[in-house]
N, C-alpha and C positions, 0 to 999 in steps of 0.2 A: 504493500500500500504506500510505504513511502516513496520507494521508488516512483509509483507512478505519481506523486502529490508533485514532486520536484520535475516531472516532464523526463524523466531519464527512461532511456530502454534497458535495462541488467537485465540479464535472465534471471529464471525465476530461482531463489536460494535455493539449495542443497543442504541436505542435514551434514554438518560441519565447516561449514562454508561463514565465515567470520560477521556477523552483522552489521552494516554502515553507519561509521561516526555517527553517535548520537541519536543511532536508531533505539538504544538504551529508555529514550523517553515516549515511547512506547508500551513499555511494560514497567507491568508491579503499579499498576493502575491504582490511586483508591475507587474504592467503588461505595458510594457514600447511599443509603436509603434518602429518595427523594422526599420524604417529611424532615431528612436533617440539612437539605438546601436553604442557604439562605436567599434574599432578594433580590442580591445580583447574580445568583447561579452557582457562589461558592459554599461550600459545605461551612455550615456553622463550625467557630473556633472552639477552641477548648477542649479537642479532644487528643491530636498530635499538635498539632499549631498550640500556641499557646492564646490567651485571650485578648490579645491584642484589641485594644477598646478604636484607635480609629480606624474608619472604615473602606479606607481605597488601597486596594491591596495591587503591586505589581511584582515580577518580575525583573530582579535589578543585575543579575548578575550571575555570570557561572564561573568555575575554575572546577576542570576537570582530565585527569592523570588517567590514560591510556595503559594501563600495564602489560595486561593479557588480552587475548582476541576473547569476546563471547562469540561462543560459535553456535548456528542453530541447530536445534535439538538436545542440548545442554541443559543438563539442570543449572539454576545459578540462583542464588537466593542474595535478597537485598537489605541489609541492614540500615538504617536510619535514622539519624541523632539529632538535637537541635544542638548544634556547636556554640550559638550564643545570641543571645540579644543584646542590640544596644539602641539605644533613644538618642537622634538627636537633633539638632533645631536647621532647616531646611530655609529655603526661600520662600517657603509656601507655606510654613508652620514648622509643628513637630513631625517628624517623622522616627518609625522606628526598625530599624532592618535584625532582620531575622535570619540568620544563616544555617542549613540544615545541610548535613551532610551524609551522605548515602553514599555506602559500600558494596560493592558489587563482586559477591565472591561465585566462582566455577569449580570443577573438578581438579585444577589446580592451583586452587590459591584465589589470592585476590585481583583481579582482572580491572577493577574499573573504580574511580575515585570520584565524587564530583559535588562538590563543594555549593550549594544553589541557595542567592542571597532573594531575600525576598523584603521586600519595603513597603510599609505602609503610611500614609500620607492622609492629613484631614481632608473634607470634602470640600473645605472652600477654599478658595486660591485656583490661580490659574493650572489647567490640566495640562498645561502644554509646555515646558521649559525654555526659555530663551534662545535660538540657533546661537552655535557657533560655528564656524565656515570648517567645512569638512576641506582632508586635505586634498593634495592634488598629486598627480605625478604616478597615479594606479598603472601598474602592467597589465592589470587581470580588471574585466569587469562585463557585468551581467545588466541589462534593465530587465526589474520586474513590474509587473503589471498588474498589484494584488485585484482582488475582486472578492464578493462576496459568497461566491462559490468557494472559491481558493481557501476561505476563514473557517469557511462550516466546514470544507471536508478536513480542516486540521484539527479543529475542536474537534469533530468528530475521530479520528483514529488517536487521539490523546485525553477523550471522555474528560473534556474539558468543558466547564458548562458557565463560563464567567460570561454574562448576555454584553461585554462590547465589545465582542467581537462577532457575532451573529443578530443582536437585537437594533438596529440603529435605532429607532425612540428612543432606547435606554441609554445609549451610547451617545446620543448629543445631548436627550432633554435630560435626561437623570445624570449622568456623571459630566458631562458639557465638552465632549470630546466634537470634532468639528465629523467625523465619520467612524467607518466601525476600525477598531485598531488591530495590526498586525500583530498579531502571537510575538512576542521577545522570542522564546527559542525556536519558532518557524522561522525569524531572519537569524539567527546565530545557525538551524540548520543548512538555510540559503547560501550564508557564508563558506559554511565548511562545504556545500555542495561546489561551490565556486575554484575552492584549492582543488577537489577531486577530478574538475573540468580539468585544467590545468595544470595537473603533477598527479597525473592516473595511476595509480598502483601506490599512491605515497601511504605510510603506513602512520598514523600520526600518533606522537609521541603526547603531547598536551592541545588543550582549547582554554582560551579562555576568553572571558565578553563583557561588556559592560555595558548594559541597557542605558543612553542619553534622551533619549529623545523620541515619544513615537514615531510610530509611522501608524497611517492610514489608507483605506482604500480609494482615496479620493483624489488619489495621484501616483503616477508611477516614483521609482526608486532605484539607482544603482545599488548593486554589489562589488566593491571596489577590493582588488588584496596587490600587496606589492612586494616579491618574497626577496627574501635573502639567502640565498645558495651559500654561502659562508656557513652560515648559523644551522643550515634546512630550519628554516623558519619563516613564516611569512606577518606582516600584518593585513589585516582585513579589516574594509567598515564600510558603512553605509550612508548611501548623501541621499537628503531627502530633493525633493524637488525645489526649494529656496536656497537650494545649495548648503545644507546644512550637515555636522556628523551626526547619523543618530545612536549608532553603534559601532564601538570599536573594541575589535578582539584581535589576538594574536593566536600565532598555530605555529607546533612546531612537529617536523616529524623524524622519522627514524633512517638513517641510511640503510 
């Protein structure tokens, strides 16, 4: 499924066949009973999350160590920890990030590390943070064209139910986003689909991202990376259509 979300042709996996960067977020789903959904489509706190009293939750960030291949047909079990919370005062208020860390161990050992910061933000203040001019001088680059097909079929294969990214009423009038917003690790996977364009067979050693800026469907968007063959390492990020970064991550992989 992923493969087709991202437009790629791969044949279809074979059991032991290593699964693609970041197909990880995929699996080990929660599966939340729909009486314990909250208003915006998120599972009420308090049960792993901790109770984080305000109420705009996003996606801020990931840092995640490649060890081992998960390969399909593999058992692999996921352990889960909240690494740490911390509060602290934003442009926009308080905010408070929450970083949760999940281990991903196989038949031999621990295969996959991935650090996932998550940020909450009051609901007033503006949604949308400041551009600052993305850079330039990209070697590698993709335009995307989100749409709201594109939105539901990622919430859907990541049983993801947060309504701004599929509800637009909700998504302008209730939370005051200007359209429905792009998944943070649907453009961190765009990213990393962009280095696979570009350096086929690379085996990547680390990802990591830093959610700046939405993006929405209400305009297209590059995929920009500029690697460095010295390091095998590339940087990667995204420029909105006002010419702005909204994401920027780096990748590095394995000779």
């Amino acid at each position: 499924m992923l493969s087709a979300l991202l437009d790629r042709d791969d044949p279809p996996p074979r059991p032991g066949d290593p699964i693609a960067p970041l197909a990880h977020w995929l699996y080990f789903l929660p599966v939340h009973r729909q009486s314990t959904v909250g208003s915006d489509g998120h599972a009420r706190r308090g049960e792993f999350l901790p109770p984080v009293a305000l109420p705009r939750r996003m996606w801020a960030g990931s840092r995640i160590e490649f060890l081992l291949p998960v390969a399909v047909g593999e058992s692999v079990r996921r352990v889960s920890t909240i690494a740490a919370v911390r509060e602290k005062q934003g442009r926009s208020g308080p905010l408070v990030f929450v970083t949760v860390r999940h281990e991903l161990s196989g038949p031999a050992g621990l295969a996959l590390v991935d650090e996932h910061e998550i940020v909450y933000r009051d609901a007033q203040g503006p949604a949308v943070a400041p551009p600052v001019p993305a850079p330039s001088g990209e070697a590698w680059s993709r335009e995307i064209r989100p749409d709201p097909v594109l939105l539901f079929r990622y919430s859907a294969v990541t049983f993801n139910g947060h309504r701004i990214h599929y509800d637009h009423p909700y998504a302008t009038g209730t939370e005051g986003y200007p359209g429905l917003v792009v998944h943070g690790p649907l453009v961190a996977t765009l990213l990393v689909d962009l280095l696979r364009r570009n350096r086929p067979g690379a085996r990547l050693a680390s990802f990591s991202f830093r959610a700046l800026r939405p993006l929405f469907d209400t305009a297209p968007f590059a995929l920009c990376g500029l690697p460095d063959e010295a390091s095998r390492s590339a940087r990667l990020w995204t420029r909105d259509a006002e010419g702005a970064i909204t994401m920027d991550a780096t990748a590095t992989w394995r000779p």
